[in-house]
KETOR-984457 format. One record per residue (C-alpha): residue in three letters; x, y, z. Coordinates in steps of 0.02 Angstrom, whole numbers, plus 50000, padded with zeros to 5 digits. Example, Ala and Ser with C-alpha at 12.3 -4.5 7.8 and 13.67 -1.06 7.14 Angstrom:
# KETOR-984457
ALA506154977550390 SER506844994750357 
//
This chain:
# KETOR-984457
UNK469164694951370 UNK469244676351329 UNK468724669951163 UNK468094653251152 UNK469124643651031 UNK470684645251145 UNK470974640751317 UNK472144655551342 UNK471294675751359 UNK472024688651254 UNK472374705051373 UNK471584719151306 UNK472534735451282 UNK471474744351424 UNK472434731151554 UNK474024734051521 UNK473794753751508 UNK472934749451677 UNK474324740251731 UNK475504753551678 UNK474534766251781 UNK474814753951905 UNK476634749751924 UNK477654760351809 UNK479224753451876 UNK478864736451785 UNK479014731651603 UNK477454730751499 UNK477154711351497 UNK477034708251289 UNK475414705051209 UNK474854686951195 UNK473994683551036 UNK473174668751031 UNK471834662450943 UNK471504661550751 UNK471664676450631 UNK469824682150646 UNK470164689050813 UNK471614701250765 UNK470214713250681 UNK469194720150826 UNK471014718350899 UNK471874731050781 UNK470204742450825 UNK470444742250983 UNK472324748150955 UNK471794763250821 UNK471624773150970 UNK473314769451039 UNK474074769850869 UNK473324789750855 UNK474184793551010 UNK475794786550970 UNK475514795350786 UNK474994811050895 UNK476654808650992 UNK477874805450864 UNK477224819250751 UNK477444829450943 UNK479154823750964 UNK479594828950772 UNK478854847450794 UNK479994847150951 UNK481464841650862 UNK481074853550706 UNK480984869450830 UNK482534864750919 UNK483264863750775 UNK482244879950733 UNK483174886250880 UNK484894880950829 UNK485104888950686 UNK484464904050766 UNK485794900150891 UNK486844901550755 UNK486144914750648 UNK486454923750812 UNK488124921150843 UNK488274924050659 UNK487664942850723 UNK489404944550813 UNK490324940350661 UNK489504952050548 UNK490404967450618 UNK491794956850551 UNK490764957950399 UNK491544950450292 UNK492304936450335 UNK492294938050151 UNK493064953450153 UNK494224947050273 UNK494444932450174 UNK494934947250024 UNK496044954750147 UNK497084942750192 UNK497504939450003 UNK497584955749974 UNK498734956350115 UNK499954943650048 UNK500304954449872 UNK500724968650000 UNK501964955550076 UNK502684953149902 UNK502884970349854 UNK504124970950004 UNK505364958349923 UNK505074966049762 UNK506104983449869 UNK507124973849928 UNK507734965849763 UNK507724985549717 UNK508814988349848 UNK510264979449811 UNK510204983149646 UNK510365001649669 UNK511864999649800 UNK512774986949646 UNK512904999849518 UNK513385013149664 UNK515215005449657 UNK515275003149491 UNK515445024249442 UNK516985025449554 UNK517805012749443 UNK517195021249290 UNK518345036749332 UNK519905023849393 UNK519695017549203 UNK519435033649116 UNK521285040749211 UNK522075024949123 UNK521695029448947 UNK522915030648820 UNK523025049248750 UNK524245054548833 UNK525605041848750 UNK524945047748597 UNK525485065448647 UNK527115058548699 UNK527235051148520 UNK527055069148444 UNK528245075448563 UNK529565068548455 UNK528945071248290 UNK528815089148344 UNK530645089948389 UNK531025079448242 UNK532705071948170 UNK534435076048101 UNK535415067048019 UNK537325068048044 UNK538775061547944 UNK539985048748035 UNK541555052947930 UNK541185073547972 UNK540025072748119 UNK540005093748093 UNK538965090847954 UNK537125085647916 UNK535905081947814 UNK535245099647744 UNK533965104647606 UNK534805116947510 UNK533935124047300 UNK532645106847330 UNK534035094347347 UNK534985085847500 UNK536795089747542 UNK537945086947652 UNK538365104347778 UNK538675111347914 UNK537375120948025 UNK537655139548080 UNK536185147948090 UNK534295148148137 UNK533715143747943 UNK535265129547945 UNK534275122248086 UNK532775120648015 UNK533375114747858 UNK534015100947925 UNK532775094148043 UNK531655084247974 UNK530085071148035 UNK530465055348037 UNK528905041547989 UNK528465024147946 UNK528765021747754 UNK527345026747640 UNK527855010147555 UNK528514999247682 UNK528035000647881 UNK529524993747953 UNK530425005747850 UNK530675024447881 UNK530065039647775 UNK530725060547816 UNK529585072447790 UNK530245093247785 UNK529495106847870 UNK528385111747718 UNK527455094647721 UNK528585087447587 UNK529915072347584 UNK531515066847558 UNK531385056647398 UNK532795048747261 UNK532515053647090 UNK533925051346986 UNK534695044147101 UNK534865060647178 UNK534035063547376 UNK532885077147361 UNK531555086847430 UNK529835087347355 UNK528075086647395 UNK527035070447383 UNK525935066547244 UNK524905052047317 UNK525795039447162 UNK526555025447202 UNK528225027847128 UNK528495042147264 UNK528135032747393 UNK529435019347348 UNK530665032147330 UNK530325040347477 UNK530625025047569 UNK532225019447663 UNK532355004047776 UNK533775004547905 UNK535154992247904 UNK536604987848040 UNK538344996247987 UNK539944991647995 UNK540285007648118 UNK539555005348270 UNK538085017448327 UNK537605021048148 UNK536395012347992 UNK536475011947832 UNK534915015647713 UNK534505006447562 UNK533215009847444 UNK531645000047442 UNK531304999647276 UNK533104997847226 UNK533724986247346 UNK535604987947352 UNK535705003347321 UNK536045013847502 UNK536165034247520 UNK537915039547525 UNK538685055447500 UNK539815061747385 UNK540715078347330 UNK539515082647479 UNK537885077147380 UNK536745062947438 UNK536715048547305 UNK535725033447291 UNK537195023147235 UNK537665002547230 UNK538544994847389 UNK540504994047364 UNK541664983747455 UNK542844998547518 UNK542935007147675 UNK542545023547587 UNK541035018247540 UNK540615011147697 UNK540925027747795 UNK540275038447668 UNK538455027547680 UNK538615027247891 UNK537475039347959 UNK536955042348156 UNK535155050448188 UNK535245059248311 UNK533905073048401 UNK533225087448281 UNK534235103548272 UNK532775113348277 
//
């Protein structure tokens, strides 16, 4: 159709459709719009029906695209099918963790392990220690205190010390009681440690009073255990002490008209033999 204000036709929509039909192979020519503004209107009427169709087919092409999509996720929901005898990938998902705690329990044995085989070694050198263990010096130690000591003069080595009516003398030894007598226990001084105390066969000990030795039982007082306490010192005869008094120091034992004195140190050799005595292993 040709409108008469231009010199140029406008093609109407049912020609190129027609030419479409015609020749599909070639490109739809574009529409020439010419002419003023007051021709577009019966234009854009003519093109309502086209516009429909294209509406129809792009609301077509959507409902295509929405079922395929439709059928996708069916796709899927059936593949998901298959995976539900899995059923749980969640529960897989549990299992797995639950899985790795099982995995950790295992160390946890083995740290067990070890520590059970450690303290296996450890009782066999429990008993090596307990075998080392000092009792049995101890016993050793009352070996000799059970034997006990004599004491012998060095100027008449057939006499010894001997307790005789509660007092200490000088004798010889003959028989069984002699023996016994004059064996006596020989212990770190009640007043002095590096010094030596002599206890008797009752329980009692050799003690100076009145400058006399004697034997008595203790009282627990101090005075008796400074006189019942003797600290050794080197003689001038060799293989024998002297002992001097610890609360009179000196003042050694000595013996006299066969008695045993506390008396004062004196320059002579008298003295000096008279004061040497050897101790030597109980009679006893």
């Amino acid at each position: 159709m040709c409108t008469s204000v231009h010199s140029d036709c406008v093609r109407p929509y049912t020609t190129r459709w027609s030419h479409f039909a015609g020749n599909r192979s070639r490109p739809a020519p574009p529409p020439l719009l010419c002419g003023p503004v007051l021709d577009n209107t019966p234009r854009i009427r003519r093109l309502g029906p086209a516009a429909a169709l294209a509406l129809a087919a792009a609301v077509a092409c959507v409902a295509v695209a929405v079922t395929v999509l439709d059928d996708r996720p069916g796709e899927t929901r059936a593949a998901a099918p298959p995976t539900p005898p899995d059923n749980g990938p969640g529960l897989l998902s549990f299992a797995s963790p639950s899985g790795s705690p099982a995995h950790t329990p295992a160390p946890a044995r083995d740290r067990t392990a070890p520590s059970p085989s450690s303290p296996a070694p450890e009782p066999p050198a429990r008993p090596k220690r307990t075998p080392a263990k000092s009792p049995t010096p101890t016993a050793g130690s009352s070996r000799p205190a059970e034997h006990g000591t004599s004491v012998r003069s060095l100027n008449y080595p057939d006499r010894y010390w001997h307790v005789s009516g509660g007092l200490v003398k000088l004798d010889p030894v003959t028989s069984a009681a002699d023996r016994r007598a004059a064996t006596f226990t020989r212990v770190k001084g009640l007043a002095d440690a590096r010094c030596y105390s002599f206890t008797t066969a009752d329980g009692g000990y050799l003690r100076h009073r009145d400058f006399l030795l004697r034997a008595e039982p203790e009282d627990g007082s101090p005075l008796f255990a400074r006189d019942a306490t003797f600290c050794p010192r080197p003689s001038a005869v060799t293989g024998a002490v002297v002992l001097e008094s610890v609360n009179y120091p000196g003042r050694f034992l000595r013996h006299r008209d066969f008695q045993l004195r506390l008396d004062p140190y004196q320059n002579t050799d008298l003295y000096r033999s008279d004061s040497a005595f050897s101790l030597v292993g109980g009679l006893a």
